[in-house]
C-alpha positions as CSV (number, residue, x, y, z in Angstrom):
1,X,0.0,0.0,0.0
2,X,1.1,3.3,-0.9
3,X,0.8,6.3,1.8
4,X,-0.3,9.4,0.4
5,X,1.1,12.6,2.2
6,X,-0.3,15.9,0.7
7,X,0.9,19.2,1.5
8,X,-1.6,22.0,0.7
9,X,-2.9,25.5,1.5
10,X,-4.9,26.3,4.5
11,X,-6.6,29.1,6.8
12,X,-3.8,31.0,8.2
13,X,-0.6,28.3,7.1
14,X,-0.3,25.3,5.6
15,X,-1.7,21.4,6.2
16,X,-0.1,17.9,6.0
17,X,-2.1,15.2,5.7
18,X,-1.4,11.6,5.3
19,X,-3.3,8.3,5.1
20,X,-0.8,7.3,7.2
21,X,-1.9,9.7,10.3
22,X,-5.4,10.3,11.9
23,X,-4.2,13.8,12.3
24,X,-3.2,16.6,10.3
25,X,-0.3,18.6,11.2
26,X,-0.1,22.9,10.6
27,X,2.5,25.1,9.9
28,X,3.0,28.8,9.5
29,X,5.4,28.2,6.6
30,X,5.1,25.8,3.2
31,X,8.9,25.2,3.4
32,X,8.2,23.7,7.1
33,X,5.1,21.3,5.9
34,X,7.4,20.7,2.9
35,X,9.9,19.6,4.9
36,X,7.9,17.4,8.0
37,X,5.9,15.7,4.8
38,X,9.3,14.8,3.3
39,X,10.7,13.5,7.0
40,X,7.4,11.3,7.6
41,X,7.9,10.0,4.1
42,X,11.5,8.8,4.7
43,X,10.2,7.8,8.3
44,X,7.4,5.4,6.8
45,X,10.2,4.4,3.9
46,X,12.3,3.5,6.7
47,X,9.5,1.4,8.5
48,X,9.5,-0.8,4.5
49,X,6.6,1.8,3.5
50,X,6.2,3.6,0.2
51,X,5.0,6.9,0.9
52,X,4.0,9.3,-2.3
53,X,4.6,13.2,-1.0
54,X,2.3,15.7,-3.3
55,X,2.8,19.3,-2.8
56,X,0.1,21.9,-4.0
57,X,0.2,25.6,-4.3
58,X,-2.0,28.1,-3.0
59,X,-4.1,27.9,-6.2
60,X,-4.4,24.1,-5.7
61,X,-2.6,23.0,-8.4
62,X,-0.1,20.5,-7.9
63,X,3.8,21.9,-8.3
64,X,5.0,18.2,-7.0
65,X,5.7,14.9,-6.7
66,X,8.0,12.7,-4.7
67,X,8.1,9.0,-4.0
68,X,10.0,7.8,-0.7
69,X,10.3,3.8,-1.6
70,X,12.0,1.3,1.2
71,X,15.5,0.4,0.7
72,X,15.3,-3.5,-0.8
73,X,16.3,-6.1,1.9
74,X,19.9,-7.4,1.6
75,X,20.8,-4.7,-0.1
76,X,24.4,-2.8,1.3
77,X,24.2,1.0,0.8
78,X,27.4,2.5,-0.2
């Protein structure tokens, strides 16, 4: 299963939701939900999750796209 984390516009900041989380999460800035949707998806990547991080702009349309995949087991980083 593939967890979608959106980061998107909202009253007075900016949201990120996940189907991942019950909760969303605000923040003042887009760089900071940019940046705790792109930790949570390395997080849930880490955990052997593939999360799928979308990033909208004010307007709603999407500006875009990133896919945190789990490394492959038995595989040695260099």
């Amino acid at each position: 299963m593939v967890h979608v984390i959106s980061v998107q516009a909202a009253e007075g900041g900016w949201s990120v939701r996940s189907t991942a989380a019950d909760n969303e999460m605000m923040f003042l800035s887009g760089a900071k939900a940019e940046r705790a949707a792109r930790h949570f998806g390395e997080k849930l990547a880490a955990q052997g999750h593939t999360a799928e991080i979308r990033i909208f702009l004010r307007d709603g349309a999407q500006a875009a796209r990133f896919v945190c995949a789990p490394a492959e087991a038995g595989l040695a980083l260099a």
